[in-house]
C-alpha positions in Angstrom: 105.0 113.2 93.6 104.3 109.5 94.7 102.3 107.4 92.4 99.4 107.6 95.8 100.1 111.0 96.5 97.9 112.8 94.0 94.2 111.3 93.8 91.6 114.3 94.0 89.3 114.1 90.5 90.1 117.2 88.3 87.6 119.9 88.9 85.1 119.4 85.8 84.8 115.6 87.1 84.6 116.3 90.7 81.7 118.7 89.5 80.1 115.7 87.5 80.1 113.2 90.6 78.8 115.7 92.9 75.3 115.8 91.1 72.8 112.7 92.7 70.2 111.3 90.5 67.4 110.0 92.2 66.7 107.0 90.4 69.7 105.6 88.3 68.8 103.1 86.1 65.8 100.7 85.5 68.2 97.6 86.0 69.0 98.0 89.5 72.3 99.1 89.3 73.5 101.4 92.1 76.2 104.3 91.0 77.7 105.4 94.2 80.9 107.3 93.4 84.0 107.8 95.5 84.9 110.7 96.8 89.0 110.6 95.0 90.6 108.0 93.0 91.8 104.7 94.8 95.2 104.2 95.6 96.8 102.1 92.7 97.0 99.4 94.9 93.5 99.4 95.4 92.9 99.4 91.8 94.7 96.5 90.7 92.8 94.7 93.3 89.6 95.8 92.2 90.8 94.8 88.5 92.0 91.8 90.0 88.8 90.6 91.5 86.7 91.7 88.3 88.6 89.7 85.6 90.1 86.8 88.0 93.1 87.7 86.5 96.0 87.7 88.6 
């Protein structure tokens, strides 16, 4: 198995992120979850962009 290959949420998360709140938070934060993990490559972007740390 690739490091890619393999990005489906075990089952008891999967369950978690299927139930939608109707109001999340009174800061205005929007939680809006993926539907699998990112490829790792897309991660270390994200992390990337967050911290400005290349």
């Amino acid at each position: 198995m690739t490091a890619n290959e393999d990005r489906q949420f075990p089952d008891a998360l999967a369950a978690a992120m299927a139930v939608r709140m109707e109001c999340i938070g009174e800061d205005g934060v929007d939680f809006e979850p993926y539907e699998c993990f990112l490829s790792a490559d897309e991660t270390t972007d994200w992390f990337r962009a967050w911290t400005g740390n290349t």
